[in-house]
C-alpha positions in Angstrom: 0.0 0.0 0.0 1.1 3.6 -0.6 2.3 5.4 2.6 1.4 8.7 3.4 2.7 11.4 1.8 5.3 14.0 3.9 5.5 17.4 2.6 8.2 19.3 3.0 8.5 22.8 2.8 12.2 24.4 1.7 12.2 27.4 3.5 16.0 28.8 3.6 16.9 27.7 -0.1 13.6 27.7 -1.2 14.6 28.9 -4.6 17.5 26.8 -5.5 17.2 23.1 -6.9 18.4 20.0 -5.4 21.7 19.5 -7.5 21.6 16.6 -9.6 24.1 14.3 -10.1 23.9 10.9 -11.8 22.7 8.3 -9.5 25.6 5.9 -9.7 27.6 8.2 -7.8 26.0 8.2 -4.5 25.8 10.6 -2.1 23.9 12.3 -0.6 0.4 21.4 -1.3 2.3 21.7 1.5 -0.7 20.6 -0.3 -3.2 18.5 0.9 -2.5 15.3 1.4 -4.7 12.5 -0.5 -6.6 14.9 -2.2 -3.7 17.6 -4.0 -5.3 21.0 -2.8 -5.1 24.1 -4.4 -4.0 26.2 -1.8 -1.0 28.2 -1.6 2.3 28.4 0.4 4.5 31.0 1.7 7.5 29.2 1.1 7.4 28.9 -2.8 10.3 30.6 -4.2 10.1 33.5 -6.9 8.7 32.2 -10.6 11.4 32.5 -13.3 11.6 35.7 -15.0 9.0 36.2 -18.4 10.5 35.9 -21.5 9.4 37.4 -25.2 9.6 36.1 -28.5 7.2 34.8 -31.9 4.8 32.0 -31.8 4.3 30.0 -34.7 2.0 27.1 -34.7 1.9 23.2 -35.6 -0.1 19.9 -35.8 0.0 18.9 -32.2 -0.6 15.7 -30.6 0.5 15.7 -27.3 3.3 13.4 -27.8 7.1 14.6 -28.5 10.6 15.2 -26.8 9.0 15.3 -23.0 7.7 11.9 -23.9 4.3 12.5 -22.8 1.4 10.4 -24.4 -1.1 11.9 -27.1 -4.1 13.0 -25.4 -6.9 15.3 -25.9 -5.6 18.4 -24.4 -4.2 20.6 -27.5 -4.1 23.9 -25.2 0.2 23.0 -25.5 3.5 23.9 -26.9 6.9 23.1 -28.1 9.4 25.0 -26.1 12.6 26.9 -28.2 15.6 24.5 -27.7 17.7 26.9 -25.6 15.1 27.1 -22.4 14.2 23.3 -23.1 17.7 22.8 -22.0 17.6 19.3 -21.0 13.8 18.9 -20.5 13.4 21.6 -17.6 10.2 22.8 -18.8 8.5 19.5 -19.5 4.7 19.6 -18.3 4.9 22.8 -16.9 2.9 25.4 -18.0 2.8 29.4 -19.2 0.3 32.2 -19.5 1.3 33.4 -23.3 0.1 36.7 -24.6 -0.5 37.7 -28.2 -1.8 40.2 -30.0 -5.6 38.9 -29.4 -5.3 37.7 -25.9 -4.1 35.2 -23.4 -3.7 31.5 -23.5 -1.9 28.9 -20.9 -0.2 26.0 -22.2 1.4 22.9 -20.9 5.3 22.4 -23.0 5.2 18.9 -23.9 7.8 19.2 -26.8 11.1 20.8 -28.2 11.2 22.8 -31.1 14.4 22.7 -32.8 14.0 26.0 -35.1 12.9 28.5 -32.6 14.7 31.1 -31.4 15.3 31.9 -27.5 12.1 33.4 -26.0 10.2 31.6 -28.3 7.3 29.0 -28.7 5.5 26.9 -31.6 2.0 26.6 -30.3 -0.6 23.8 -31.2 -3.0 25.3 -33.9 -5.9 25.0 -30.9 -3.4 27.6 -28.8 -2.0 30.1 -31.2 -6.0 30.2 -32.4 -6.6 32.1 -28.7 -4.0 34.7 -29.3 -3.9 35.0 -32.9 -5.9 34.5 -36.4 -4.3 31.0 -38.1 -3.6 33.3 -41.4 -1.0 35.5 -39.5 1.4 32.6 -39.0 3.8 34.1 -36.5 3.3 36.9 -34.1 5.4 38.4 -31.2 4.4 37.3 -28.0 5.3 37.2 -23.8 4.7 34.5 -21.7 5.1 33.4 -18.0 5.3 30.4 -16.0 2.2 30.0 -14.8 0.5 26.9 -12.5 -1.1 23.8 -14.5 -4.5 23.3 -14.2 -3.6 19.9 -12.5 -6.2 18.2 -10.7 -5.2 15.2 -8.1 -1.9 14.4 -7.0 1.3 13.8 -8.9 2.1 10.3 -10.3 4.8 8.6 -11.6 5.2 6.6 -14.9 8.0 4.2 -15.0 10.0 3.7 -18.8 9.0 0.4 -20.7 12.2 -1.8 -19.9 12.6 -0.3 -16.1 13.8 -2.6 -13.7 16.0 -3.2 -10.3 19.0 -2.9 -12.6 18.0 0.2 -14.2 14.9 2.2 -13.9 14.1 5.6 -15.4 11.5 7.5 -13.6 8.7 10.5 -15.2 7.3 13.0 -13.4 3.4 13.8 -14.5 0.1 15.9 -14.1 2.2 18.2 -11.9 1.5 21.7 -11.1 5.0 23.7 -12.1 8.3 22.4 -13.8 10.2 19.7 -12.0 13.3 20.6 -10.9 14.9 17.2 -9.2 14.3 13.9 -8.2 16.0 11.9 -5.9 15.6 8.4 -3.5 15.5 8.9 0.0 17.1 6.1 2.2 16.0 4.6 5.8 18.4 7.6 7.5 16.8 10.1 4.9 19.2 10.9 3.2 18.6 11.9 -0.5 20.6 10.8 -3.8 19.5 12.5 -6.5 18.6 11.0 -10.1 19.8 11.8 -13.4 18.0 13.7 -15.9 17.9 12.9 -19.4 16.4 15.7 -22.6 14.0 13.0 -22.9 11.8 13.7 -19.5 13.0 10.6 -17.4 15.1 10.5 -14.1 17.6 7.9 -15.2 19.2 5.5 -12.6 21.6 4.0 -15.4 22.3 1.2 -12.5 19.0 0.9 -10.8 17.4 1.3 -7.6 16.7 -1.8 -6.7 13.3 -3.7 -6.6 11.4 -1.3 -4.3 8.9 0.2 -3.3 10.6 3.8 -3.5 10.4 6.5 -1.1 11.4 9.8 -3.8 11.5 13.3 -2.9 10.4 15.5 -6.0 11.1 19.3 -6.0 9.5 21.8 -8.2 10.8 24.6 -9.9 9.6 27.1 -7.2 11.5 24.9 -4.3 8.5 23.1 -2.8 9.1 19.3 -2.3 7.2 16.2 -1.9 8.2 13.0 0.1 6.3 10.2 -1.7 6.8 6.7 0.7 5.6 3.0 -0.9 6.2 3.7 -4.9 6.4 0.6 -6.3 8.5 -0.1 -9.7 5.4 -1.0 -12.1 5.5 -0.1 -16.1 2.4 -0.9 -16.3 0.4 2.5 -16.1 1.3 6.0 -14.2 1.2 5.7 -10.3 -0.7 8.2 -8.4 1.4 10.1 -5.6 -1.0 11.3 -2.6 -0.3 15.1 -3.1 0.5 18.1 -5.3 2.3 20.8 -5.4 0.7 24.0 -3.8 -0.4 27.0 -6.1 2.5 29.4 -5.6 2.0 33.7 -5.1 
């Protein structure tokens, strides 16, 4: 059975990421429980700074370089490969203003062609901000939360086993910015991330269950107790991340 989930709030480095380091190395919201609540936290760090750039606009599935699956949810984008980085910006979400309006999308791809600042919208998306005809059009955008309902979960890669298991972080409310196990003294090794949206322990982590501690963009962190390796289907968590100020 899933244990119960321990939230953590990072309160003197609150803005800074867990380093990560490949997991064969070693080393070393305040939501609501069960339910993943909506309400906010004085702890969340600042939100990355805006950016500005040009839309442009594509037949979008869903699916792509976070490795999310094709769903029906089109309100999403392909980040420019500079902020993609090495899939920082997978499944979280912006507020992105054009010269007709606002619209938030989730970034579940990479565009190769775009410039820094830029974003190639699904033809659903740039539609809210901009008439199809125009093609490309100067926008803003900033992180913004995901319209995420229910905890977090966890979807382990086809092939994951004791010997190597790579880990994805989904339905979450802002970026993620680590992942890491957490052993019986608590202390945390964090897991590789690959530009393909998995957490990569290239030597395993044994057979589980997992306890993992997961840490947003805006420094709020989740300890997740009794996650069991299965590649079945995505694993529910038993919290989210808070809305952030």
């Amino acid at each position: 059975m899933r244990g119960w989930l321990v939230l953590i709030a990072v309160l003197a480095a609150c803005g800074t990421p867990m380093d990560i380091i490949d997991s064969d190395g070693g080393g070393s919201d305040l939501g609501s429980g069960s339910g993943g609540g909506s309400g906010s936290s004085a702890a969340c760090g600042a939100a990355p700074a805006g950016e500005s750039g040009q839309a442009t606009y594509y037949d979008a599935d869903g699916t792509g370089a976070c490795s999310f699956d094709a769903g029906s949810d089109f309100l999403i984008a392909a980040m420019n490969a500079t902020d993609y980085g090495d899939a920082v910006w997978c499944g979280g979400c912006v507020d992105v203003a054009g010269p007709n309006g606002h619209v938030t999308v989730r970034i579940v791809d990479k565009c190769p062609g775009c410039s820094q600042g830029s974003l190639d919208l699904s033809e659903t998306a740039f539609a809210k901000i901009a008439p199809l005809s125009a093609g490309r059009v100067d926008i803003t955008w900033q992180e913004t939360a995901c319209p995420v309902t229910g905890p977090i979960s966890y979807d382990f890669q086809d092939g994951s086993s004791q010997f190597y298991t790579a880990i994805q972080i989904r339905n979450h409310r802002y970026p993620i910015a680590a992942v890491a196990t957490v052993d019986a003294t608590g202390s945390a090794t964090p897991i590789a991330r690959v530009d393909y949206n998995y957490f990569v322990a290239t030597k395993g982590l044994g057979t589980g269950p997992y306890k993992l501690r997961v840490t947003d963009d805006r420094g709020e962190t989740l300890d997740d107790t009794g996650v069991a390796l299965d590649t079945s289907s995505p694993q529910p968590g038993a919290a989210q991340f808070p809305i952030c100020p």
